[in-house]
Steps between C-alpha positions, in 0.01 A plus 500: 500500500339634187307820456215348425504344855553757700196692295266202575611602886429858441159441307369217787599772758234739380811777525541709237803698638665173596494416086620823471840468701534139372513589139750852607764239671494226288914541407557637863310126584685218250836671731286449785412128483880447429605628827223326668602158319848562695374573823189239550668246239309353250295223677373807701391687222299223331306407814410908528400438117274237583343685757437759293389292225249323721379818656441663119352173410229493777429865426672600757673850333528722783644181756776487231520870450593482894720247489727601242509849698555314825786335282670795431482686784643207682796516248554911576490412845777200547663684241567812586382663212369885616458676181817737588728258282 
C-alpha cells in the first residue's frame, strides 16, 4: 500500500495523531506488510485491501482506521510478537 493511502485513512479518520505515527513508521511498515503477506498469503491481503478500500471509499476513515489496527493486533497476537524481541 502506498503512502498516499494510508494518509487518505488517517485524514477520513479525523485523527491527527494517527497521521502522525503513520508517516513515523512508514519503513518500519513496507517490512511489515512483507511479513503479513507470509502469514495471511496474498489472496488474504487483497480481500483486507478491498475492505479497506471500500470502507475509505464510502467515507468510512475511522472503520478502516479500526480495521487495519484490529489487523495488526491480530498478527502480534497469533504471532507471538511481545515487543521484548
Amino acid at each position: 500500500m502506498t503512502k498516499g493511502f494510508h494518509y487518505l485513512i488517517c485524514r477520513l479518520s479525523g485523527n491527527e495523531v494517527f497521521i502522525l505515527l503513520m508517516n513515523s513508521f512508514t519503513e518500519i511498515s513496507q517490512d511489515l506488510w512483507t511479513y503479513c503477506a507470509g502469514y495471511w498469503g496474498i489472496d488474504e491481503l487483497i480481500e483486507q485491501s478491498e475492505h479497506i478500500t471500500e470502507l475509505v471509499e464510502q467515507g468510512r476513515g475511522l472503520e478502516a482506521q479500526v480495521y487495519i489496527t484490529d489487523k495488526f493486533d491480530q498478527y502480534v497476537r497469533e504471532c507471538g510478537v511481545n515487543g521484548a524481541e
